[in-house]
N, C-alpha and C positions, 0 to 999 in steps of 0.2 A: 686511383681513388678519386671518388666524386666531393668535389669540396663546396659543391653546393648547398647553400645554406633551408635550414629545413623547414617548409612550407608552414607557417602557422594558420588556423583555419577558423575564422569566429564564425562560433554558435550563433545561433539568433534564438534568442530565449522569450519564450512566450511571455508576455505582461500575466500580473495576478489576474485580470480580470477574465483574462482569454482563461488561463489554467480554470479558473474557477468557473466558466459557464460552459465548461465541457461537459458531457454527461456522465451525468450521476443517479446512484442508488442509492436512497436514503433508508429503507427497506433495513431491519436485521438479519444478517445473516449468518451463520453458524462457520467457524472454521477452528484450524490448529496452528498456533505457530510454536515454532522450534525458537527458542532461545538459551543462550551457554548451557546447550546442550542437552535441555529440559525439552518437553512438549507439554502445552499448555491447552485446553481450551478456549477458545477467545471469543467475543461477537464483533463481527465489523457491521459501524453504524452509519459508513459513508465509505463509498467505493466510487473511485471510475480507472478510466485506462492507467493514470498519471499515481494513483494512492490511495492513500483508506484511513480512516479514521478507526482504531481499535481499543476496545475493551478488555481486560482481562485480566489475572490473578497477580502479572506481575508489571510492573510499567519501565520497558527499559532505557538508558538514560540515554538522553541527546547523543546523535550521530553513530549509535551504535547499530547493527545492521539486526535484523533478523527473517525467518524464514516462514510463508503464510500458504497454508493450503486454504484457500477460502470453497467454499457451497454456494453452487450458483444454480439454484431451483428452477428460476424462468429456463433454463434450459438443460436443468436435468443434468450435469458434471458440475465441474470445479476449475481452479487454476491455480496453479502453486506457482509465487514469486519471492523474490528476495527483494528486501527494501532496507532502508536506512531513516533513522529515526527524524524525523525534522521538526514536529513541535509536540508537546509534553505538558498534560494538563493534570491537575492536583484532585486528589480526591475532598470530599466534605461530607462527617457526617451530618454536620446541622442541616443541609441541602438533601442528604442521602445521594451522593452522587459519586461513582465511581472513578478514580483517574481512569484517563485516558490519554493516548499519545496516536499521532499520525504519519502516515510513513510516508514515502517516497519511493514507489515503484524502481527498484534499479534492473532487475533482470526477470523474464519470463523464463521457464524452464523446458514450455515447449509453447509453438504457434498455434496447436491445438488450444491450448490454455487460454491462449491470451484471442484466440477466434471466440471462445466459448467466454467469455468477460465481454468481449465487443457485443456480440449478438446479446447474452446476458441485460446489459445498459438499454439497446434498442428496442426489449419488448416492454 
């Protein structure tokens, strides 16, 4: 038996600023996400490779995952990902303004998808 002890490997994690002047679509776009269990209508009103900001009927809470087929028109398909909730904002109606919360890209479902989001961002 090998009693070598097991490699730990750091990440090197993008600064907010790198994450955030990646490319983005500010654009609405029309998609569905699956949450316990439901499917929702939703708009995302900021996407890139890394996350999206989304709108929709129901807001789920912090670090909870859910599942997003987004509409990606500049190029005609779509891209279904699973992500994880990471910040959560409140509705108002004095404002008239919908909550909304942002996720965290964790899994493509295919490379097809996630070609069609790259190219997507680029036109």
């Amino acid at each position: 038996m090998n009693s070598a002890p097991i490699a730990r490997i750091a990440l090197a994690r993008k600064s907010r600023r790198e994450r955030r002047d990646a490319g983005r679509d500010r654009r609405i776009l029309d998609g569905t996400m699956k949450y316990r269990g439901e499917f929702m209508n939703i708009e995302v009103v900021d996407v890139s490779e890394s996350g999206a900001f989304i709108i929709g009927p129901t807001v789920p809470e912090f670090s909870d995952s859910v599942t997003l087929a987004i509409e990606l028109p500049a190029v005609g398909g779509s891209v279904m990902v699973s992500g994880r909730v990471r910040r959560v904002t409140m509705s108002s109606r004095i404002m008239r303004r919908s909550g909304g919360f942002g996720i965290e890209f964790t899994r493509y479902y295919t490379q097809v998808g996630q070609d069609s989001l790259h190219k997507h961002l680029a036109a």
